[in-house]
N, C-alpha and C positions, 0 to 999 in steps of 0.2 A: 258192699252190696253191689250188684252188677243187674243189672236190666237192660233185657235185650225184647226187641221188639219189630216187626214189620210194618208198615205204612204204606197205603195209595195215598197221596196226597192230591192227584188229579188223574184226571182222563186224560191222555195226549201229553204235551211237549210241554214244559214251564221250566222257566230260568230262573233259578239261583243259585248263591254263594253260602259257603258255609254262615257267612255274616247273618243270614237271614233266618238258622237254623238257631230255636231258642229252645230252653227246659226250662218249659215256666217264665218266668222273667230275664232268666240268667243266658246271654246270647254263649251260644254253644263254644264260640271260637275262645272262651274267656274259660272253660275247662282246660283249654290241651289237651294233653294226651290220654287225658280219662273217657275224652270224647271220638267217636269214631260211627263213620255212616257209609253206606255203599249206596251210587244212585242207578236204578237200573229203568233203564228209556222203555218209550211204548212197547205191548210184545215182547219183551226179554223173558226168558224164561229162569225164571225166580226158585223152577226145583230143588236146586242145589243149595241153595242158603240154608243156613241151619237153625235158623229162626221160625 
């Protein structure tokens, strides 16, 4: 099964590392390569995503 998904997390600028990025309990870095994220900054335009 594959889930794909968009997210605002915040308004403006915020610092993190994949370490800080969980599903559910399970922190993200602890998937590998089942795991994958793209972060796009304030303004970016997000059209082309296919999500």
């Amino acid at each position: 099964m594959r889930v794909e998904m968009l997210l605002c997390v915040s308004v403006g600028n915020v610092a993190f590392t994949t370490g800080d990025i969980r599903i559910g309990e399970t922190p993200a870095a602890a998937l590998g390569d089942k795991f994958s994220s793209t972060v796009y900054g304030p303004g970016a335009d997000v059209s082309a995503d296919r999500r």
